[in-house]
N, C-alpha and C positions, 0 to 999 in steps of 0.2 A: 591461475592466471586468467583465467575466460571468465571468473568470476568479478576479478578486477575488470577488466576491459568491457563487462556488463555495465559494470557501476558509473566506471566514465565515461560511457555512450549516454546513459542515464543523465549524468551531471552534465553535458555538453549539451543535450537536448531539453532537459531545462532551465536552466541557467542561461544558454544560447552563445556557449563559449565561441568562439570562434569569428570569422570575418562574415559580416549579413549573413546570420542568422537569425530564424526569428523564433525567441520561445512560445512554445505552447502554455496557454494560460495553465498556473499552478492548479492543483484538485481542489476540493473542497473538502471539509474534513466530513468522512459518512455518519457527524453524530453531529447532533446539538451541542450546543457552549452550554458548559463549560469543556475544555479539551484537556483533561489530564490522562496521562500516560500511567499505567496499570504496570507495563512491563516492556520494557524496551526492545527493537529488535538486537539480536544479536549473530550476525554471518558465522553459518557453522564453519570449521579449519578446512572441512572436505565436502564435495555433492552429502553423504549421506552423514553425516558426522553430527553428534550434539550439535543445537543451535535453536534460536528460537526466531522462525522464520517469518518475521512480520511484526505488530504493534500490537499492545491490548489496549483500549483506550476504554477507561472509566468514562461510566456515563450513568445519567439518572431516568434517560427515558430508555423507551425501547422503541423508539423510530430511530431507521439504517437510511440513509439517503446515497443517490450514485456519484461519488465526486467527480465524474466524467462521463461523456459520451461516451457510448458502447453498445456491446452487443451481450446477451446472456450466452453464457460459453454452457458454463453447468450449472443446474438448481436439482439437489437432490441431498440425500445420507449420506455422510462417508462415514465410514464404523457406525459409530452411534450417534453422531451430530448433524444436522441441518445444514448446509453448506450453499452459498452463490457464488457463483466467479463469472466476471464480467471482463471480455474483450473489447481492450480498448486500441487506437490506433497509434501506431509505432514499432508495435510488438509487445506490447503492454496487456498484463492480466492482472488482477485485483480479485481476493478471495475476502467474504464474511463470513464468521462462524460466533457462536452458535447463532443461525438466523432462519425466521420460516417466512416461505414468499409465495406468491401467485404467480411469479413468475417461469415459462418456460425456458428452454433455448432452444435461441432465436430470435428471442424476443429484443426488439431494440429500446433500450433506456435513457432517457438523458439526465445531464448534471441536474442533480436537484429534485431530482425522481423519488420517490419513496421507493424502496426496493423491496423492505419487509420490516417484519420486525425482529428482534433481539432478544432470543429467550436464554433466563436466567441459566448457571451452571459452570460458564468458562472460566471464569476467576471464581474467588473461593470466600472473598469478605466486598464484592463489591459486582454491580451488574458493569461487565465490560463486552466490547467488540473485538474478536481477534480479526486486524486486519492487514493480510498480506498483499503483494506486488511483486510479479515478476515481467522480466526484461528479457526478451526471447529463452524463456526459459529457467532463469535463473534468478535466483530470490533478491531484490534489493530491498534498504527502506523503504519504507512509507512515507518516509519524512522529507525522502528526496523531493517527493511531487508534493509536500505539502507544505514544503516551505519551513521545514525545521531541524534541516542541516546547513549551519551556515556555510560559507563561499571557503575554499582552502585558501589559504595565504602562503605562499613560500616565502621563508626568511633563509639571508644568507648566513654560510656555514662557516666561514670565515672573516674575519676585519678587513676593512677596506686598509688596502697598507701603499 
């Protein structure tokens, strides 16, 4: 449930559902064009459960860019991989891997920043960025703030009688 209620705080704050509200401009994607998807995310069933938490996105260079203003949360190894994540405002965090940078935390970055670069390993027949997003905590798309989940539509469940 809190995972839901992440998601639709999420879509409500960028989409700008609701009475004057105003959205935050969408991200930018952290890779050069072309933007193909590697692997999609997939919300695991539980907090710790299979699930693949975030996007891979095929790419041919190895420039990472920051699709938003922020701040470096962490730049260091986790296991064995190079790792960024960048606090952004709303309650928003953004993770790149495999990625190496100059950057510390602390450091403040804006949209458009080169952040590092993207070294080869994460996918297995093609250089990609895994790149996740969480919402106080909790893993959404990427595709929410990037503009590649379209809008829900509710249809009705009965004939007009």
């Amino acid at each position: 449930m809190k995972r839901v209620l992440a998601t639709a705080s999420l879509i409500v704050l960028t989409l700008g559902v609701g009475p004057a509200t105003a959205a935050p401009p969408r991200w930018s994607w952290p890779t050069l064009p072309p933007h193909a998807l590697a692997r999609q995310y997939l919300a695991p069933a539980t907090p710790y459960g299979a699930g693949h938490r975030g996007i891979d996105i095929a790419t041919t260079s190895t420039v990472v860019i920051a699709p938003a203003d922020g701040v470096v949360h962490f730049a260091g190894v986790v296991v064995d991989r190079p790792v960024l994540s960048i606090a952004h405002e709303g309650g928003l965090l953004s993770s790149y891997e495999p990625l190496t940078t100059t950057l510390l935390a602390g450091d403040p970055v804006a949209r458009g920043q080169v952040i590092g670069a993207l070294e080869p390993g994460h996918c297995r027949e093609v250089l990609c960025l895994h790149f996740g997003v969480r919402l106080d905590g909790e893993y959404v798309s990427p595709l929410l703030l990037l503009g590649g989940v379209p809008r829900s539509v509710l249809l009705p469940t009965r004939s007009a009688g």
